[in-house]
C-alpha positions in Angstrom: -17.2 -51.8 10.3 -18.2 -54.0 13.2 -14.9 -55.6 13.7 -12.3 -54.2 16.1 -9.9 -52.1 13.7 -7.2 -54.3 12.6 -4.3 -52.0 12.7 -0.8 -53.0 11.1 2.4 -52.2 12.9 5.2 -52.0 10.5 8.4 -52.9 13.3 10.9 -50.3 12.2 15.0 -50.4 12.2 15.1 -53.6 14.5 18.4 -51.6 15.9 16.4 -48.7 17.6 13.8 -48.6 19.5 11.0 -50.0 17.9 10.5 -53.8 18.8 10.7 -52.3 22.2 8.2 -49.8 22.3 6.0 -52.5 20.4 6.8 -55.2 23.2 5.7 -52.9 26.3 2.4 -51.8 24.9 1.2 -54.9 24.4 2.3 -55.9 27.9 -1.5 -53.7 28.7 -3.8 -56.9 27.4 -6.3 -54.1 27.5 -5.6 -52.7 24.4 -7.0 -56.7 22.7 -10.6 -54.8 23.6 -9.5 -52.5 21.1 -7.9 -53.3 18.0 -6.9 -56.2 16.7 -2.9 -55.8 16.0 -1.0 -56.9 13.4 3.0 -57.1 13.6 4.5 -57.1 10.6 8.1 -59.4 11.3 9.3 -62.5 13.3 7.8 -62.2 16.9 10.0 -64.5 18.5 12.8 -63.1 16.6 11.8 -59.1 17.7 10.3 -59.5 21.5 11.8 -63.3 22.9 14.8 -61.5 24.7 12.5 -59.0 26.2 12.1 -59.1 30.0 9.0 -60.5 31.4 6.8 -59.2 33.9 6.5 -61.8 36.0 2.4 -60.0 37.0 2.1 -60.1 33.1 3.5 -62.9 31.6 5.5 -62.9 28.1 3.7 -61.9 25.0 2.2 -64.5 22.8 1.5 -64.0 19.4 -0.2 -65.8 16.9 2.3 -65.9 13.9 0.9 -66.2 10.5 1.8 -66.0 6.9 -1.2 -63.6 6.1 -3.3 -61.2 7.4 -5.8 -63.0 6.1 -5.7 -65.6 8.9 -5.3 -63.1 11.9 -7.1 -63.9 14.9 -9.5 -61.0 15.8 -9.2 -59.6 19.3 -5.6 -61.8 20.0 -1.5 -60.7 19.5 -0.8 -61.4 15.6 2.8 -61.2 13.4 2.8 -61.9 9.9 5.4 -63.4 8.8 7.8 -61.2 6.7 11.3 -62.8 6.1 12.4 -65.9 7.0 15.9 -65.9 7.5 17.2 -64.4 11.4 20.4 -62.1 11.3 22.4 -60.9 14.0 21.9 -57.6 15.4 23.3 -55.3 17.5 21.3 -52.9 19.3 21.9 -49.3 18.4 23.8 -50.3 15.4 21.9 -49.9 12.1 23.1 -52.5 9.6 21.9 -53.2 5.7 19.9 -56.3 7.0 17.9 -54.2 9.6 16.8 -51.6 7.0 16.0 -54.3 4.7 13.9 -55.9 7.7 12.4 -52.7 8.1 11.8 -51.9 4.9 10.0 -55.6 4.1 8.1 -54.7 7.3 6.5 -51.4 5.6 6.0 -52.8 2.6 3.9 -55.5 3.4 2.0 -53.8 5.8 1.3 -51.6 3.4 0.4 -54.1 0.7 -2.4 -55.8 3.1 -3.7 -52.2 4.2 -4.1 -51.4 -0.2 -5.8 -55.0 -0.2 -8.2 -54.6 2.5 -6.8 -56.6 5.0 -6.5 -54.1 7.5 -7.9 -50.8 8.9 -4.8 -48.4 9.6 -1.4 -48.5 10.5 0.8 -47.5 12.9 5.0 -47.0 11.7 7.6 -47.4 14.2 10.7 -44.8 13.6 13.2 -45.9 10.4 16.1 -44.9 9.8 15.6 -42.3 6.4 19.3 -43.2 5.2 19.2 -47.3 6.2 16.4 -48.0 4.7 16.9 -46.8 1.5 17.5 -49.0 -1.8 16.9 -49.4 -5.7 13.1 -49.9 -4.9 13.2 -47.5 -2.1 14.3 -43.9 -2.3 12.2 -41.9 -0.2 12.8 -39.2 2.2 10.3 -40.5 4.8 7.1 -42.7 5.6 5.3 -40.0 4.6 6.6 -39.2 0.8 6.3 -42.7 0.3 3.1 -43.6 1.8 1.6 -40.8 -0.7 3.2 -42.1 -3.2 1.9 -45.8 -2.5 -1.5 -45.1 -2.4 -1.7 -42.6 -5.1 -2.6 -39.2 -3.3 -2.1 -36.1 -5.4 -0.7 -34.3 -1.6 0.1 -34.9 2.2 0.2 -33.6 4.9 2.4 -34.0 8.0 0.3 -33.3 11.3 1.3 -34.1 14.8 -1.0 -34.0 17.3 -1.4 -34.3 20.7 -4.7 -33.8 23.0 -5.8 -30.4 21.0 -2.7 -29.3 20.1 -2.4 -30.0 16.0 0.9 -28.8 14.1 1.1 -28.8 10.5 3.6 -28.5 8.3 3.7 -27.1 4.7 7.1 -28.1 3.0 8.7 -31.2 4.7 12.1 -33.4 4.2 13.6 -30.7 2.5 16.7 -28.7 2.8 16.0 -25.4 4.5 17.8 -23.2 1.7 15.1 -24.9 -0.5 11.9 -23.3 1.4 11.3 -20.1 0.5 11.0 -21.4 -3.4 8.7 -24.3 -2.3 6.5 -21.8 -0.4 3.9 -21.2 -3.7 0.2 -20.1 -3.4 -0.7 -23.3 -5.4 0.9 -25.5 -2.0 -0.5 -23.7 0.4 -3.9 -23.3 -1.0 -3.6 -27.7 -1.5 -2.3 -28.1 2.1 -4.6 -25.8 3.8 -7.9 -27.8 2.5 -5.8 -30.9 3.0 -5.6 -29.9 7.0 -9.3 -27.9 7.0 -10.7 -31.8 5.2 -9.0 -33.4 8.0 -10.1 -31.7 11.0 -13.3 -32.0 10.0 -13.3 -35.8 8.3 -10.6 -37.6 10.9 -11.6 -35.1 14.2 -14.9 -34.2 14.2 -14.3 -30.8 14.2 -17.3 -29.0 12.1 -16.3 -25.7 12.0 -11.7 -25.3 12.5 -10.1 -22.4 13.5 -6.4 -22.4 11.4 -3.6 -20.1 12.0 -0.7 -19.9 9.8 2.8 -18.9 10.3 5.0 -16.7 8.6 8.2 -17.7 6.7 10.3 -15.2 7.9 11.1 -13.0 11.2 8.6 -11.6 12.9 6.6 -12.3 9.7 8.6 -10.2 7.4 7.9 -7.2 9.5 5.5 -5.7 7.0 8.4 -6.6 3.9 11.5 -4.9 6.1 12.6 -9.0 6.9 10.8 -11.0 3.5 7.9 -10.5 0.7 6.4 -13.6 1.1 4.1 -12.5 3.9 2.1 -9.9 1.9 2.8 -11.4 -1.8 2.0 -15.4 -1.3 0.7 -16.2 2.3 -1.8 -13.2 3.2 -3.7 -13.5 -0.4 -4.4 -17.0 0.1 -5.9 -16.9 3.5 -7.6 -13.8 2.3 -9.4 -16.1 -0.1 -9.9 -18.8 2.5 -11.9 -16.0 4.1 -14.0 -15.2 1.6 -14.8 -18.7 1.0 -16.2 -19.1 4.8 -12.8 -20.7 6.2 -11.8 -19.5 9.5 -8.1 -19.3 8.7 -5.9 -16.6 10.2 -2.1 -15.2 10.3 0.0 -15.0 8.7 1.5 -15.2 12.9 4.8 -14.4 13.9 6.2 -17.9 15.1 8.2 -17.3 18.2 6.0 -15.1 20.0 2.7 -17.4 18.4 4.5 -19.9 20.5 5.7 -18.2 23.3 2.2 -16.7 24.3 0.5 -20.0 24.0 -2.0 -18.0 21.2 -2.0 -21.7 19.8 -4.5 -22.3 22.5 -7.3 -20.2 20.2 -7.0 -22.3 17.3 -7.8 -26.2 16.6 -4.7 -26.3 14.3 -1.6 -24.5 13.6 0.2 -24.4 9.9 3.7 -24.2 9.6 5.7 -23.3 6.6 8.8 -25.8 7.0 9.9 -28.5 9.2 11.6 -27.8 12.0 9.3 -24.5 12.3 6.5 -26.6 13.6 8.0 -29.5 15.1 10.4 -27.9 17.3 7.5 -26.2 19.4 5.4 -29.1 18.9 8.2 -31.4 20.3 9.1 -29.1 23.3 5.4 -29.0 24.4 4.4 -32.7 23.7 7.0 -34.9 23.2 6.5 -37.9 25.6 2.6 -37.9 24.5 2.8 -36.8 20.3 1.5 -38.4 17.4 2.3 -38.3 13.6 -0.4 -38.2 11.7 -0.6 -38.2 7.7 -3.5 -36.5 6.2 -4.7 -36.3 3.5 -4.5 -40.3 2.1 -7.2 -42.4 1.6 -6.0 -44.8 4.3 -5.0 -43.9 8.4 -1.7 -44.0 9.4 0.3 -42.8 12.6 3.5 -43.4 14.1 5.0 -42.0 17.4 6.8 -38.5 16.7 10.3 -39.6 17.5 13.2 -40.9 15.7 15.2 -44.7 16.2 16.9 -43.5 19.2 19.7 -45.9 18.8 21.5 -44.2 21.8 19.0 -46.1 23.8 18.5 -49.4 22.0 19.0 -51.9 24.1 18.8 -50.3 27.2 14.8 -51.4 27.6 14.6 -47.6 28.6 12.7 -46.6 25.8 9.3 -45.0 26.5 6.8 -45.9 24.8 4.0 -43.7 25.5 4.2 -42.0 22.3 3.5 -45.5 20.3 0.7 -45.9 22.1 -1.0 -42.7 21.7 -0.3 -43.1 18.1 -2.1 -46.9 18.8 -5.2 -45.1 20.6 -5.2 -41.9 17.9 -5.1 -45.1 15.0 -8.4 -46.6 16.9 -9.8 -43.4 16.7 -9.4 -42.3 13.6 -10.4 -45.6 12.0 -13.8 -45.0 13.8 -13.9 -41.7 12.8 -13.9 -42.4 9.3 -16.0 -45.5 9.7 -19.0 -43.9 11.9 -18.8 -45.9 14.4 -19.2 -44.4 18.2 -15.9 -44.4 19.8 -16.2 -45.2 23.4 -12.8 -45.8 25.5 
């Protein structure tokens, strides 16, 4: 690949945060020496009532009907409805999950066609976006589903700290059936692939966390320590993986032993994201493995409480911009130099 990666940006629930985490990080003209970005909506519609920066200037996009005519190196927007609406920010209404949802889907369609190199997804809202054509849980279930992968994985990173998780949108009372030997054997060479295929990593150290307290306490607290997860990574072993645990969470957590390892495997949702939040929210990336294609998005929700407000930080859409770049290189061979 010799062009700068052409990432997608798929705009989100137009009433949260997104257009305006979009808007200031392409205020850093910078980032046009890096990837070639594609907005997937209106831009005069999404960024027009933004502030300027009187040292910056407004943003200027090129707005086309296809990603086929984007402008390498420059601000594009393709086209995706044509109609405005009103909206009010914080307020989710059906026309903004439709918008978002149009937004996604053509992103999505010119990443399947070749006409760009990743994407990055600003924060929907799960319940306003869905429809007839749309009933998914998350980006991730139906960005799996999209582009025909067997598996996923959900992996936020930040810097070196990587959290997995091994169930996902699902109803906590539902976990403890979900946790198989079949999953977590798919998901464990779904994160070991990745490491090595999207970070570089040659050789990654895994630990995985137990389902219950303190591990299940050697059976006293749970069975599925000793019966589904310690089998598995005794296997691993055997087959030259460097996978450990199973690790009690709260003091895995609490003593930083996350530090030893490149990656960290948790069994549900909020088991992994709650630590991973508390230690990187500002700066964390959500990152799907495991799909033939690169896709990140920043690892917080719509945050309509602040829509509006132009208080929104948007650090984290920007690492998941950079960690996009990055990736797309990875995967491509090309040297990444920032």
């Amino acid at each position: 690949m010799s062009h700068l990666p052409r990432i997608g940006i798929s705009v989100g629930d137009l009433a949260g945060i997104g257009p305006e985490i979009i808007y200031k990080t392409f205020l850093d003209a910078r980032l046009l020496k890096y990837c070639t970005p594609v907005v997937y909506g209106m831009a005069t519609s999404l960024f027009d009532d933004f502030p300027v920066d009187e040292q910056v200037g407004p943003l200027t996009f090129r707005q086309v009907r296809s990603a086929a005519d984007i402008d390498p190196g420059k601000l594009n927007a393709v086209t995706c409805w044509d109609e405005d609406f009103v909206l009010t920010p914080g307020q989710p209404t059906q026309a903004s999950g439709a918008a978002a949802r149009e937004s996604l889907l053509a992103a999505c369609r010119d990443l399947k066609a070749g006409l760009l190199d990743g994407i990055v997804t600003a924060p929907i809202s799960k319940e306003n976006t869905q429809s007839d054509e749309f009933r998914y849980p998350g980006h991730t279930e139906f960005l799996t589903s999209f582009f025909g992968a067997p598996e996923s994985l959900m992996l936020l990173a930040s810097d070196d700290l990587r959290v997995a998780t091994l169930t996902g949108h699902i109803p906590l009372k539902d976990v403890a059936t979900r946790v198989t030997p079949e999953l977590l054997r798919t998901k464990l060479q779904i994160l070991l692939n990745s490491l090595r295929q999207d970070f570089g990593i040659e050789k990654p150290r895994v630990a995985v966390l137990g389902l219950n307290p303190h591990a299940g306490e050697n059976g006293l607290l749970g069975t599925e320590e000793g019966s589904i997860v310690t089998p598995v990574l005794q296997q691993f072993l055997q087959e030259g993986h460097l996978v450990y645990g199973p690790y009690p969470a709260d003091g895995y957590f609490g003593t930083g032993q996350y530090h030893q390892f490149d990656a960290t495997l948790a069994l549900y949702h909020d088991q992994g994201l709650t630590p991973f939040k508390t230690l990187a929210f500002e700066r964390g990336v959500n990152y799907t493995a495991g799909l033939p294609i690169v896709r990140t998005s920043p690892d917080h929700g719509t945050a309509y409480g602040l829509a509006g407000q132009f208080r929104a930080d948007p650090t984290s859409f920007r690492e998941a911009l950079y960690m996009a770049c990055d990736l797309v290189r990875q995967r491509t061979g090309q040297v990444v130099v920032w």
